[in-house]
N, CA, C and O atoms as a MOPAC input file, in Angstrom:
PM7 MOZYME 1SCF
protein

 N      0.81600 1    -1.18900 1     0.00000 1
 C      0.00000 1     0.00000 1     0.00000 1
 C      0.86300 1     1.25900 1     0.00000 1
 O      0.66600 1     2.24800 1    -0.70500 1
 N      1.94600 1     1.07300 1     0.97400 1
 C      2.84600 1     2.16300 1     0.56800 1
 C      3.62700 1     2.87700 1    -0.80100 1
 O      3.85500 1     4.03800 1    -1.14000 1
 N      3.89500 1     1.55900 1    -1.37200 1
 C      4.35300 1     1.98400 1    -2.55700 1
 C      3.55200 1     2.44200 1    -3.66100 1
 O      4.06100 1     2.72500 1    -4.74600 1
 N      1.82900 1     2.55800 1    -3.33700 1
 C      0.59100 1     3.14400 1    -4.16400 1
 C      0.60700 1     4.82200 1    -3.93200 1
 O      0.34700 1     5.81000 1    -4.61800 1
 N      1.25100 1     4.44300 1    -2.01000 1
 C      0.90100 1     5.76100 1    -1.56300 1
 C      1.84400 1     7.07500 1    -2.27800 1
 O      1.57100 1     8.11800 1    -2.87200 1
 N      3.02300 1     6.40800 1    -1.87000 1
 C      4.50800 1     7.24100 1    -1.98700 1
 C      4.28500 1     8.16600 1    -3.31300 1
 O      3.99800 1     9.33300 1    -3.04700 1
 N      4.38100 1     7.79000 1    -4.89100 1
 C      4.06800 1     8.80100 1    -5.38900 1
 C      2.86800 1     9.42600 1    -5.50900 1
 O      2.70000 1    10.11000 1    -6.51900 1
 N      1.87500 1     9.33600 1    -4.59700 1
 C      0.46000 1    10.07400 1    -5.04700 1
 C      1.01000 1    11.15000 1    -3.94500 1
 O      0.89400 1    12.37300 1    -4.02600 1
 N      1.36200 1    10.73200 1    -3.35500 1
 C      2.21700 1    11.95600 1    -2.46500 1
 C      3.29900 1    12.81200 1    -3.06200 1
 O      2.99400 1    14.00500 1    -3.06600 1
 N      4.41800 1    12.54700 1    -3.54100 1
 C      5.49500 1    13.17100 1    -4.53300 1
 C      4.18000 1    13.76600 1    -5.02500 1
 O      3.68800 1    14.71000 1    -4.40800 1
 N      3.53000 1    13.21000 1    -6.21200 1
 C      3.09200 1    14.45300 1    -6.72000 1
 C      2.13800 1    15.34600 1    -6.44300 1
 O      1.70900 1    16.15400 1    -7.26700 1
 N      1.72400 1    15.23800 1    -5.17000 1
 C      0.16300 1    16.33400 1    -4.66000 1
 C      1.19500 1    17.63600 1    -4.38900 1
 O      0.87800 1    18.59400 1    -3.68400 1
 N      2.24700 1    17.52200 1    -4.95000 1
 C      2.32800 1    19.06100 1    -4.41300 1
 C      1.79200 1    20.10400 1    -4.82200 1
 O      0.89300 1    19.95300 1    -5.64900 1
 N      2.17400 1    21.61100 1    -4.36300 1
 C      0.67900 1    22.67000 1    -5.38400 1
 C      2.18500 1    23.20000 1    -6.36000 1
 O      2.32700 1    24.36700 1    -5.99200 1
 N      2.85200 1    23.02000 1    -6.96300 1
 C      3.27400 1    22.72200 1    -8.19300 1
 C      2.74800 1    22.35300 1    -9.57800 1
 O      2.57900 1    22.72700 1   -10.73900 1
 N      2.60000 1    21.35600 1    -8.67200 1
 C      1.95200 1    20.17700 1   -10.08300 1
 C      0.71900 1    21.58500 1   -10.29800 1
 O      1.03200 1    22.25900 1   -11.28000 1
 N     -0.18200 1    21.95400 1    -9.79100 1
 C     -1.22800 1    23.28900 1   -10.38000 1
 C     -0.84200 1    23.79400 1   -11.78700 1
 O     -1.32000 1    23.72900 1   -12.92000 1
 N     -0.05500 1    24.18200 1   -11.35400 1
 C      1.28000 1    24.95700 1   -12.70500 1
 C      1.30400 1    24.41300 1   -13.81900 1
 O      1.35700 1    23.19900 1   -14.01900 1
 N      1.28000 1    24.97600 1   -14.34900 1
 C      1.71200 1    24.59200 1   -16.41400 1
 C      3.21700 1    25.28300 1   -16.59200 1
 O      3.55500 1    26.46400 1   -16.51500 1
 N      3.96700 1    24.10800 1   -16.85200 1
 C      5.09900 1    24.83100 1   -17.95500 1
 C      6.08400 1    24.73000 1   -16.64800 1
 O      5.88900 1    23.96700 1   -15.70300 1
 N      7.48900 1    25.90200 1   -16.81000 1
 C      8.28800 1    26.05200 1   -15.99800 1
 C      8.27900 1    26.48700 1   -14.87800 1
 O      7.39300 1    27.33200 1   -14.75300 1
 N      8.94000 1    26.28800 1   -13.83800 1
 C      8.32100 1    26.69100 1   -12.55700 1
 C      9.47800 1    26.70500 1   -11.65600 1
 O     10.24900 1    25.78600 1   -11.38200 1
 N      9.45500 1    27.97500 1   -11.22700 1
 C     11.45100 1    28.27800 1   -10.76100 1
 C     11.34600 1    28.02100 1    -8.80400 1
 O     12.24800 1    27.52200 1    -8.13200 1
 N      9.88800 1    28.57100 1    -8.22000 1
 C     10.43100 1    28.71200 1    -7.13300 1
 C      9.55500 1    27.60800 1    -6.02700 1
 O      8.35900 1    27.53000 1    -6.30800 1
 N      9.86600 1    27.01800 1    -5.18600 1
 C      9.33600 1    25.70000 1    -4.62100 1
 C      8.57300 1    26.75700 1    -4.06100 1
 O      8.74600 1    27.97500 1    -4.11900 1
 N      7.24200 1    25.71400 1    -3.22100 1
 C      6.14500 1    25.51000 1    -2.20400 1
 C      6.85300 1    25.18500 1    -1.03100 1
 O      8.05300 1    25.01100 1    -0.81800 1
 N      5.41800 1    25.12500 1    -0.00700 1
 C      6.48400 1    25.04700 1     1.38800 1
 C      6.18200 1    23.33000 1     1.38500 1
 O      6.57500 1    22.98600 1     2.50000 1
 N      5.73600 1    22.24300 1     0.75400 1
 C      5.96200 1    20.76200 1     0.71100 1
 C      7.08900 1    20.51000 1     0.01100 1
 O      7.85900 1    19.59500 1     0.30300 1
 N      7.29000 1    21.48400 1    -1.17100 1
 C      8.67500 1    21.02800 1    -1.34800 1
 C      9.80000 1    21.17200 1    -1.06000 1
 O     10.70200 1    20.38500 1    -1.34800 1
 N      9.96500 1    22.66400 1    -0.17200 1
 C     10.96600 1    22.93500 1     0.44700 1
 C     11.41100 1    21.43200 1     1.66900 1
 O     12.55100 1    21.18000 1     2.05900 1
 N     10.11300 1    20.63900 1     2.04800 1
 C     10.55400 1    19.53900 1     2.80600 1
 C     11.23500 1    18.85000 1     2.16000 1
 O     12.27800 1    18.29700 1     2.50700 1
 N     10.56200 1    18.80800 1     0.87600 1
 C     11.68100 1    17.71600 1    -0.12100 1
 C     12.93200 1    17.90200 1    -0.58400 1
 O     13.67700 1    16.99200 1    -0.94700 1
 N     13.19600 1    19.08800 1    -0.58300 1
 C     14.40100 1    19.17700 1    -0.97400 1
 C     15.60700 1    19.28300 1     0.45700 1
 O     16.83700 1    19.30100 1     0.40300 1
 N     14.89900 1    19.32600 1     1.39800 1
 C     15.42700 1    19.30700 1     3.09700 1
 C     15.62700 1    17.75000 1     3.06300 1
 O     16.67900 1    17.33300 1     3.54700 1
 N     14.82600 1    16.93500 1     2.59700 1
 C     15.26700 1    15.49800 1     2.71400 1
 C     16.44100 1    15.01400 1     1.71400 1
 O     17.44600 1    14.37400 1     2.02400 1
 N     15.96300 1    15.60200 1     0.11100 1
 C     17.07200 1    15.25200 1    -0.38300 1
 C     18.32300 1    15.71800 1    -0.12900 1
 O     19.16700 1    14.91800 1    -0.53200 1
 N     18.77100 1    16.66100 1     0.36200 1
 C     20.26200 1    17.69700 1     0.64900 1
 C     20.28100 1    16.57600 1     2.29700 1
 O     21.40400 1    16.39900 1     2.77100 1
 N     19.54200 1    16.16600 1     2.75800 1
 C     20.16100 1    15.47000 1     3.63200 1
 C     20.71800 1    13.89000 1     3.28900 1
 O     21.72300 1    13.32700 1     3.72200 1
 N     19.87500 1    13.49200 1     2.52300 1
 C     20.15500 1    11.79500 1     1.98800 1
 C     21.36000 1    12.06900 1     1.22700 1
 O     22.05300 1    11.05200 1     1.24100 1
 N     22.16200 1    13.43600 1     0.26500 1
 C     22.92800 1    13.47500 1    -0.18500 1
 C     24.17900 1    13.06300 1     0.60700 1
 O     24.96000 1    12.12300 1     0.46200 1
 N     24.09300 1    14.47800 1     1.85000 1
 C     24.81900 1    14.41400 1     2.59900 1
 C     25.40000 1    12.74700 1     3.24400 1
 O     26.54600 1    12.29900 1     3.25300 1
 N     24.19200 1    12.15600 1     3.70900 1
 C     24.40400 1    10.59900 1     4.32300 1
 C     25.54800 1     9.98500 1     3.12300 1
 O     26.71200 1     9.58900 1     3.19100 1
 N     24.71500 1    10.11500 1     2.20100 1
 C     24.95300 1     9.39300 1     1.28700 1
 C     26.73600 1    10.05800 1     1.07400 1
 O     27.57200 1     9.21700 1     1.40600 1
 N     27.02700 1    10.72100 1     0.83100 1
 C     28.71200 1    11.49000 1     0.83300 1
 C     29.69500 1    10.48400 1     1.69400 1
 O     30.64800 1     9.72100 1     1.53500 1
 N     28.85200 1    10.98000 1     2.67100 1
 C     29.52600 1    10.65300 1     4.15500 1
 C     30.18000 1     9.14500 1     4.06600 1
 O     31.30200 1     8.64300 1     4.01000 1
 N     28.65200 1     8.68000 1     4.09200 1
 C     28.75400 1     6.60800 1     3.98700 1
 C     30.04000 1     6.33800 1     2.43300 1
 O     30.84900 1     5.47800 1     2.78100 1
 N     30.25000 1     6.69600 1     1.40700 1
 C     31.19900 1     6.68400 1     0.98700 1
 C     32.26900 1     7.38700 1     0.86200 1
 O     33.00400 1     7.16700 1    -0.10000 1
 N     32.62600 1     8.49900 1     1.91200 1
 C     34.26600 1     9.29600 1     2.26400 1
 C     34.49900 1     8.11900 1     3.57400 1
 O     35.58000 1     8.06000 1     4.15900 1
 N     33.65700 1     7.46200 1     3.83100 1
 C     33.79200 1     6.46800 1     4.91300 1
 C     34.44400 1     5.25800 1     4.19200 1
 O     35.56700 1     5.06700 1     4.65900 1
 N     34.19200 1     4.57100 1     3.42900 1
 C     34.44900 1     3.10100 1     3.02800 1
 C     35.06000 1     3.52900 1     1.84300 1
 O     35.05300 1     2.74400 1     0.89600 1
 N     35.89000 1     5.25300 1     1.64600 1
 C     36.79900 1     4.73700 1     0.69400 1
 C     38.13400 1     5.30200 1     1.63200 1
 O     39.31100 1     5.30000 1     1.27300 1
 N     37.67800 1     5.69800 1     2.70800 1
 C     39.10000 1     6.03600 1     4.00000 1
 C     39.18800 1     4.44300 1     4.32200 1
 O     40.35700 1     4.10900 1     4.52200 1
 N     38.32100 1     3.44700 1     4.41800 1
 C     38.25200 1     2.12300 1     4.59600 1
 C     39.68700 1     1.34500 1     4.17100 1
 O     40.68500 1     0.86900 1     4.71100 1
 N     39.05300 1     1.56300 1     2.71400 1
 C     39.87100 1     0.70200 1     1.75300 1
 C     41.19300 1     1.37100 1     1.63800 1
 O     42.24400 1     0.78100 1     1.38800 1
 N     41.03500 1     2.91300 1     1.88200 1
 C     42.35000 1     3.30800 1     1.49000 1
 C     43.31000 1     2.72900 1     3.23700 1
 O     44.52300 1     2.51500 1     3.23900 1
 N     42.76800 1     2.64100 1     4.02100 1
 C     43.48400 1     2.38400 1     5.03000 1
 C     43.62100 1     0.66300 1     5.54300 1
 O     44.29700 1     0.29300 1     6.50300 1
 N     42.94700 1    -0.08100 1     4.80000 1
 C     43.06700 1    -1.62000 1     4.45100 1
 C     44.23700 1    -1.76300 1     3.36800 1
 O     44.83800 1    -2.83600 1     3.43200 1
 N     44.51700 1    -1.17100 1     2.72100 1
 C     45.52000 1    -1.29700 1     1.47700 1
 C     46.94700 1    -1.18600 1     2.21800 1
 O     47.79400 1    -1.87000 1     1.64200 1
 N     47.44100 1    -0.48200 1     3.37700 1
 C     48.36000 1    -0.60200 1     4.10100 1
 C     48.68200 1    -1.40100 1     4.76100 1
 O     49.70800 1    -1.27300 1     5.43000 1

């Protein structure tokens, strides 16, 4: 059920309203983009991690 839910959610934002180009976020997407700049971050991190790993296994 979740995975029915997940994008009917992505897209209810009041964006989607809009036709055409559209430069400046809503306040639902400002959450989204607060999640993605954080999953980036994780995501950085978890590999400056396991390549200090390997670089320090190679010694």
């Amino acid at each position: 059920m979740s995975r029915i839910l997940f994008p009917a959610l992505l897209l209810a934002t009041p964006a989607v309203a809009h036709e055409g180009l559209h430069h400046h976020p809503h306040g639902v997407e400002h959450g989204w983009l607060a999640v993605v700049a954080l999953g980036a971050l994780v995501a950085a991190g978890v590999l400056a991690r396991r390549a200090l790993a390997a670089v320090r296994a190679r010694k």
